[in-house]
Residue, then its C-alpha position, 0 to 999 in steps of 0.5 A: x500500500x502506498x504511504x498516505x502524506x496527505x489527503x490528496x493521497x487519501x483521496x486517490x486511494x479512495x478512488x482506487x479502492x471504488x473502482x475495484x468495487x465497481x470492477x468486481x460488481x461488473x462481474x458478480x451481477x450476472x451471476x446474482x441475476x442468472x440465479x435469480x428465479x423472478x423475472x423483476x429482480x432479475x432485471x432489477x439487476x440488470x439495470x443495476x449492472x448498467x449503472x455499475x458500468x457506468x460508474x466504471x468509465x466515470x471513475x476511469x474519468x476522474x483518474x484521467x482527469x487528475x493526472x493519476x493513474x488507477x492503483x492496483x487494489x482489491x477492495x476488500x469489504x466489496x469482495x466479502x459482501x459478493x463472497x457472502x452473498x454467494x456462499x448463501x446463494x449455493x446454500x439454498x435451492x429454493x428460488x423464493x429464499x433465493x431471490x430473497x438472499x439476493x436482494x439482501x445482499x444487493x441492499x447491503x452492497x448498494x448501502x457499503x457504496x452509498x457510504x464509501x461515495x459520501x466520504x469520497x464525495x467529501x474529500x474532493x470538495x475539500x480538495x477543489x474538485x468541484x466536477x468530481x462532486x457532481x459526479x459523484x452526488x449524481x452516482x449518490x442518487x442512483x445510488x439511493x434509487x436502486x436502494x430503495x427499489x430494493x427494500x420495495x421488492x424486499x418488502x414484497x417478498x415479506x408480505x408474501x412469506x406472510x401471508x399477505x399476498x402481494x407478489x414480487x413485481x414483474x415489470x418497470x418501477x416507476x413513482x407509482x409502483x411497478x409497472x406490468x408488461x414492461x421488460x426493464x427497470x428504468x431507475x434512471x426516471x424514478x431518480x427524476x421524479x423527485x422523491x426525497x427516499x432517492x435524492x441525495x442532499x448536496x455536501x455542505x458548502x455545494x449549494x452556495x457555490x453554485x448560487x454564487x456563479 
């Protein structure tokens, strides 16, 4: 590991260590949708694969832009959370717990992101950059978006188990709910539609700045 003197370092490993997140989820992904059995979380994760290769080119981006190139790392709470997922995966052959163990493990990766960008996002505003910020408040609303779409089929699945008969969702999801007889899950619009469970507030500081210009 290369020695922190300063939090232009640290910044840049931070850096580092997202990319190895979102490397390694490029390839874990499709491997959570193919064990999926439910046509709505697998396209769930789909459009969260998208997202995830998305977030790759802007980090890719952001090291170009900088002067700096990528660090060989692994990260490593990313790679226990996908080992865990999959040890519980392989464990079980119910389709129905299966989904379940899944959508668990996609919750908690998307929290461990949400996290890890905050902090980051924080460091670059005290560093000046002001562009990666916005890059990275945007990933931070997707971020939320696809999280709280998660805890929605989550929470489905529990009605279910209970009794309460409503199913997983097969189709888009939208502010309303899911929409049937539609083949993808367009988070990108929910982000849009302004519900404050998926819109990441600005760092502190941001909303004057941009007042100021």
């Amino acid at each position: 590991m290369k020695r922190i003197n300063s939090l232009s370092d640290l910044f840049v490993e931070e850096l580092a260590d997202l990319l190895s997140a979102e490397n390694q989820l490029s390839e874990a992904l499709p491997k959570m949708a193919g064990a999926s059995q439910s046509l709505g979380v697998k396209s769930s994760l789909e459009e969260c694969l998208r997202m995830n290769n998305e977030h790759v080119s802007q980090l890719e981006n952001i090291f170009s832009n900088i002067g700096q190139n990528p660090q060989r790392t692994v990260c490593k709470a990313m790679r226990g959370l996908i080992r865990e997922g999959e040890e519980a995966i392989h464990k079980d052959v119910k389709s129905t717990t299966t989904d379940a163990f899944i959508i668990d493990i996609a919750q908690r990766i998307q929290k461990y992101e949400i996290d890890k960008y905050k902090t980051t996002r924080e460091h670059a505003a005290d560093l000046g950059h002001t562009k990666i910020v916005e890059v990275f408040t945007k990933i931070l609303n997707e971020a939320r978006a696809m999280n709280f779409h998660f805890s929605e089929i989550a929470q489905g699945m529990i009605n279910v188990q209970a009794g309460g008969g409503f199913y997983i969702p097969e189709g888009r999801f939208g502010k309303s709910g899911f929409r049937k007889k539609s083949k993808n899950t367009d988070v990108s619009r929910f982000i849009g539609e302004g519900n404050p469970n998926t819109q990441e507030p600005p760092v502190k500081g941001e909303e004057k700045e941009d007042g100021a210009n």
